[in-house]
C-alpha positions in Angstrom: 204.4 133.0 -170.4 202.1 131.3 -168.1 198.5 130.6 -169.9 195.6 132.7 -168.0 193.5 130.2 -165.5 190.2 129.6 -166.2 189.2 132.0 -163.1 191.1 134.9 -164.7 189.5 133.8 -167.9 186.2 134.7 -166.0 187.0 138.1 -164.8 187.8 138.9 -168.1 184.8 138.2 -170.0 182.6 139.5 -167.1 184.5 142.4 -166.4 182.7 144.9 -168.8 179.4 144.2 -166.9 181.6 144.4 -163.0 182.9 147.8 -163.7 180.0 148.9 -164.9 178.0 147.8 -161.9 181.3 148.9 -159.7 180.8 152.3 -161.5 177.2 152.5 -161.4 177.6 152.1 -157.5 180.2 154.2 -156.4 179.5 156.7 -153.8 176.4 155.0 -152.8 178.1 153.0 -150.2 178.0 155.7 -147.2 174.6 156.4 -147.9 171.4 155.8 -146.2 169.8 152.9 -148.2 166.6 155.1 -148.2 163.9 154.8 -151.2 166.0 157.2 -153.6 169.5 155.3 -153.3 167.6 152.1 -153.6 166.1 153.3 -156.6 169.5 153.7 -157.9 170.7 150.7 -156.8 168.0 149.3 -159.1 168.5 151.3 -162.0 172.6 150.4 -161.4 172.0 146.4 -162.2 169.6 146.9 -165.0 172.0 149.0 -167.0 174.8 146.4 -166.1 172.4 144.0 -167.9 171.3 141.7 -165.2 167.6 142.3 -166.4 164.7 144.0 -163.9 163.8 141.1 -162.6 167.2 140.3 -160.9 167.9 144.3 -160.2 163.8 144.1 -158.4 165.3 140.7 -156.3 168.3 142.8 -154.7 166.3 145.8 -154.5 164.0 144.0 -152.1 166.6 142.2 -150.0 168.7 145.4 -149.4 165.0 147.0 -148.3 164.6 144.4 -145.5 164.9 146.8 -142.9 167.1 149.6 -144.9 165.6 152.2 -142.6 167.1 151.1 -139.8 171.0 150.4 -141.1 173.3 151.3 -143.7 175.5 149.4 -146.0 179.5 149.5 -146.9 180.2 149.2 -150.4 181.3 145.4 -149.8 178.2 144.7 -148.0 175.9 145.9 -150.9 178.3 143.6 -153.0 177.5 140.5 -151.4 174.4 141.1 -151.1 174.3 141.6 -154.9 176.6 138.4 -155.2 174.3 136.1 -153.3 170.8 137.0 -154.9 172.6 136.7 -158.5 174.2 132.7 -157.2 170.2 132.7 -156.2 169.6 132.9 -160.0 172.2 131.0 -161.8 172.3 128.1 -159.4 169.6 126.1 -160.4 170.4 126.4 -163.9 174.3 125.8 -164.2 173.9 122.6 -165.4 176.1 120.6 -167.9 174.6 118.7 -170.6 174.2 115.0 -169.5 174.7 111.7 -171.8 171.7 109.3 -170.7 170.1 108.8 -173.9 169.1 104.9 -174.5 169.0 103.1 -177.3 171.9 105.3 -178.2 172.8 108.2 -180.1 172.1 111.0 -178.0 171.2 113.7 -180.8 171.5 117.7 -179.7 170.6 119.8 -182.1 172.4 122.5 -182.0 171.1 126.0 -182.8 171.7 129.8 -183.0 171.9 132.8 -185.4 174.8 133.1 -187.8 178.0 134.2 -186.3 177.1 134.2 -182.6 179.9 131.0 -182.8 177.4 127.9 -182.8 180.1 126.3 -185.3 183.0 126.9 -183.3 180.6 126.0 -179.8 179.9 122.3 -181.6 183.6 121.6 -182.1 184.4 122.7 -178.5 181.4 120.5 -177.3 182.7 117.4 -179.2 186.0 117.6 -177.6 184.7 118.0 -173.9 182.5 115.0 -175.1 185.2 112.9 -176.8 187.4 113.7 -173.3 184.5 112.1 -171.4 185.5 109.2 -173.5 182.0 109.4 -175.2 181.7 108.2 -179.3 181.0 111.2 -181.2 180.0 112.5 -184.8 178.7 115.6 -186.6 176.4 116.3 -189.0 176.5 119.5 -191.1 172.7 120.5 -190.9 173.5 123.8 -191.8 173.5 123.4 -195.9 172.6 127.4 -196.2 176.5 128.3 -196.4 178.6 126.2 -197.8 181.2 127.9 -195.6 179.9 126.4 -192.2 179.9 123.0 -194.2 183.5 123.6 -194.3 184.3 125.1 -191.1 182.3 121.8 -189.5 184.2 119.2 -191.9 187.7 121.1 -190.8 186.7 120.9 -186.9 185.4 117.1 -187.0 189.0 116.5 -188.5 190.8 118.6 -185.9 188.8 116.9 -182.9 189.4 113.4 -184.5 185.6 112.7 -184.7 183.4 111.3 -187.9 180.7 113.7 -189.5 178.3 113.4 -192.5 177.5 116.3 -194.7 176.7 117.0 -198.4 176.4 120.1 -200.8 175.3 123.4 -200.6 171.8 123.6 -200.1 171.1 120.5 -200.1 168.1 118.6 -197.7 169.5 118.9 -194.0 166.9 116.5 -192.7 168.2 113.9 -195.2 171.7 114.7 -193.9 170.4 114.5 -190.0 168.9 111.4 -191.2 171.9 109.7 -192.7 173.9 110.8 -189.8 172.3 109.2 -187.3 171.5 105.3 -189.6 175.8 105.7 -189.7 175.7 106.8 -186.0 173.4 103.9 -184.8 175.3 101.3 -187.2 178.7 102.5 -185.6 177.7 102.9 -182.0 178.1 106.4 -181.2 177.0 108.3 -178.5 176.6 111.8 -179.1 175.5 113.0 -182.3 175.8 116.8 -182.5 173.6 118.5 -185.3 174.3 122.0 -186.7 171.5 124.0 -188.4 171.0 126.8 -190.2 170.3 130.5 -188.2 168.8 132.5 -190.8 166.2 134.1 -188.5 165.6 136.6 -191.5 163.1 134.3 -192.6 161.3 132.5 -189.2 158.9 131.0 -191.2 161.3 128.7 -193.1 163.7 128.3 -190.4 160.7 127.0 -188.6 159.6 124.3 -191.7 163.1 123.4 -192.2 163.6 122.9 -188.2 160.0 120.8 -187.8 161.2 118.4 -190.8 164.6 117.9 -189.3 162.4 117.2 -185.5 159.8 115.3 -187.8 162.9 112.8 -189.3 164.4 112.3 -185.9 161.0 111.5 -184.3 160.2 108.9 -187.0 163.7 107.3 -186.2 163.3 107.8 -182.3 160.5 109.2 -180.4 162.8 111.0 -177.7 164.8 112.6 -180.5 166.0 115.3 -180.3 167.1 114.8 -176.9 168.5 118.2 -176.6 167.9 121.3 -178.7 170.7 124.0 -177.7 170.5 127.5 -178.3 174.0 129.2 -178.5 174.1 132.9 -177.7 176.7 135.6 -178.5 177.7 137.4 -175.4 178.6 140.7 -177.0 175.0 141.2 -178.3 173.5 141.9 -174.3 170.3 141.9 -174.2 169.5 141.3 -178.1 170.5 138.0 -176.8 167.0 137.7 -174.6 165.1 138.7 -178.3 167.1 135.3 -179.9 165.7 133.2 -176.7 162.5 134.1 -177.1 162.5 133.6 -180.9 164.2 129.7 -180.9 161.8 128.6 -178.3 159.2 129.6 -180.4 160.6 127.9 -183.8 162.8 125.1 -182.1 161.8 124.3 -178.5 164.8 125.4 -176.6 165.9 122.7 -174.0 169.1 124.9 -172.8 171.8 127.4 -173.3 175.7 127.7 -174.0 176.4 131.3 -174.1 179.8 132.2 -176.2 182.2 135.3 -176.7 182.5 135.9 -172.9 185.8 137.8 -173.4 186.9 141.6 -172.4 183.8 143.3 -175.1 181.2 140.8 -173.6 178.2 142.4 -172.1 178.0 138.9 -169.3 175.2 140.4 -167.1 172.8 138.8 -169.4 173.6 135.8 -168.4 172.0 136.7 -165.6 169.0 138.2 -166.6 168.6 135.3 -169.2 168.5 132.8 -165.9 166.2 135.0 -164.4 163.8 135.6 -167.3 163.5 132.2 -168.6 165.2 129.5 -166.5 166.8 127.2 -169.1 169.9 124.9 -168.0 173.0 127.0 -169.4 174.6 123.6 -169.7 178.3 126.1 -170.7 180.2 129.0 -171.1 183.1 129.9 -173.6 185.6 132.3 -172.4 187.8 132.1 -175.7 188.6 131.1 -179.1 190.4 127.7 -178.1 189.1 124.4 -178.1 189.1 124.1 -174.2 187.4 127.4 -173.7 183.8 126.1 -173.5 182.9 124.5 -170.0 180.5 124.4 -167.0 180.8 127.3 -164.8 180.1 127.7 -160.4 177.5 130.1 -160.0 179.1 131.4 -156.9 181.9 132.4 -158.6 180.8 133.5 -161.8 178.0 135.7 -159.0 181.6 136.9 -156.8 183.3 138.2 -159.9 180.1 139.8 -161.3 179.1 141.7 -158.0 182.9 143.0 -158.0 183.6 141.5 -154.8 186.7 139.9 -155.5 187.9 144.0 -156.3 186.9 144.5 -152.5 188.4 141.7 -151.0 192.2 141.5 -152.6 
C-alpha cells in the first residue's frame, strides 16, 4: 500500500476546516453578492476558523463591485484562496541556521501535550538531514516523563542531549548543554521547556533565568524561541500565542496535529492576527511529518478549490 503524499497529507489535516467552509457556502453561489449574502459569506470563514480579520479581507474583495456581477461557487473559492495565500505568504518561512559563533540555540516552547516533544525530535531530524550538528537539552525537568520521551528521541534521531533529574535546575541544564555543545562544535541546540501555563508567573521566572543564562553565555541567545501549537484546540490556540509572547518572546510558530480532527483555519487567522514566521507544519505522528509548507497550496486546499476543479 502506497504511503499518502505529503499533498494528500494536507487535505487531510485541513479538511475539517474545507468542508466546513464548503458547507457554510453552499447555495450561495447563484446569488446576488448583495450586502446580506456577503454578510454570510463573512460569518462562513469565521466559523471555519480563519479569524475576522481574514473573513473582513474577502468580504471586502468580493464587494469590489458586487452590485454589478455575481459569482459561481468556484469564483468565490478563488477568491477566498487568493486573499488567504495573501496572509500566509509572508510568514511561511522555515527556520534558518545563521547563528555565528555557533550553537544556534531555539528554545522550544508550548503547553503540555500540544506535541512540542515529539515537534523537537522531528525538528532534529530535518536539521540533522541538512547535515547540521545537533543536540538536545531536556529543559523541561517538571515531568520526568518528557525527560524520557526526549532521551528516547535523541537516541532514535542519532543526536547527543544533556539532561538530569526530575525537577532539577533547567537553566543549569541549558547551561551545560550548550559549554558541551560549543566544546563539540554543534550547530543547532534545541531546548525543551516546561508548559505549565497553570502557573504564568513561574513559567515566566523559570523562562527569564533560562534567557538570563543564555545571554550571559551569548548576547544573541536564544536565537529562536518557538511556540508549538496544537491544531485540534482552534482558536484556544490564538489564547496560547498571546500568552508565550508575553512570558517568552515568541520569535515563530510550528503548528502540530494537522490531521482529519484538526481545526487548520487557524492557521490562518493566527497569520493574520499576529504575523509570526510559521517556520512548519506537522501532518502526522512520524518523524518526517513536520515540514515547511506553500501557502498557495495550503490557501487552494483550504478554499476547497481543488473539490471544484477535479
Amino acid at each position: 500500500m502506497t504511503a499518502p503524499s505529503w499533498h494528500d497529507r494536507l487535505l487531510g489535516g485541513f479538511r475539517k476546516t474545507s468542508d466546513r467552509l464548503m458547507g457554510n457556502l453552499a447555495g450561495l453561489s447563484a446569488a446576488r453578492l448583495d450586502d446580506a449574502v456577503l454578510d454570510d459569506i463573512e460569518e462562513a470563514l469565521i466559523a471555519s476558523d480563519l479569524g475576522p480579520q481574514t473573513a473582513g479581507r474577502v468580504r471586502a474583495r468580493l464587494a469590489e463591485g458586487a452590485y454589478e456581477r455575481n459569482l459561481e461557487e468556484l469564483g468565490i473559492r478563488l477568491v477566498v484562496a487568493e486573499e488567504i495565500e495573501r496572509v500566509l505568504e509572508p510568514v511561511a518561512r522555515p527556520l534558518v541556521v545563521e547563528a555565528f559563533p555557533r550553537p544556534q540555540v531555539i528554545l522550544v516552547i508550548g503547553v503540555n501535550g500540544s506535541g512540542k516533544t515529539t515537534t523537537i525530535a522531528k525538528l532534529a531530524k530535518t536539521l540533522v538531514d541538512q547535515d547540521y550538528g545537533v543536540m538536545l537539552a531536556a529543559g523541561d525537568t517538571f515531568r520526568a516523563a518528557a525527560i524520557g520521551q526526549l532521551r528516547t528521541w535523541a537516541e532514535r534521531v542519532g543526536v547527543p542531549i544533556v539532561s538530569g533529574a526530575e525537577g532539577g535546575d533547567a537553566a543549569g541544564i541549558v547551561f551545560e548543554a550548550v559549554k558541551q555543545a560549543t566544546a563539540t562544535g554543534i550547530d543547532v541546540l534545541i531546548v525543551d521547556t516546561a508548559g505549565r501555563l497553570q502557573n504564568k508567573r513561574e513559567l515566566m521566572d523559570e523562562l527569564s533565568k533560562i534567557r538570563r543564562v543564555l545571554g550571559r553565555i551569548n548576547p544573541e541567545s536564544p536565537h529562536d524561541v518557538v511556540l508549538v501549537l496544537d491544531a485540534t484546540t482552534g482558536q484556544n490556540a490564538l489564547n496560547q500565542i498571546e500568552v508565550f509572547k508575553e512570558v517568552a518572546g515568541v520569535t515563530g510558530l510550528v503548528m502540530t496535529k494537522l490531521d482529519g480532527t484538526a481545526r487548520g483555519g487557524v492557521l490562518v487567522a493566527a497569520a493574520q492576527q499576529f504575523g509570526l514566521p510559521i517556520h512548519a507544519i506537522g501532518v502526522g505522528e512520524k518523524i518526517d511529518d513536520l515540514r515547511g509548507f506553500d501557502a498557495n497550496e495550503v490557501s487552494r486546499i483550504i478554499a476547497g478549490v481543488e473539490e471544484l476543479v477535479r
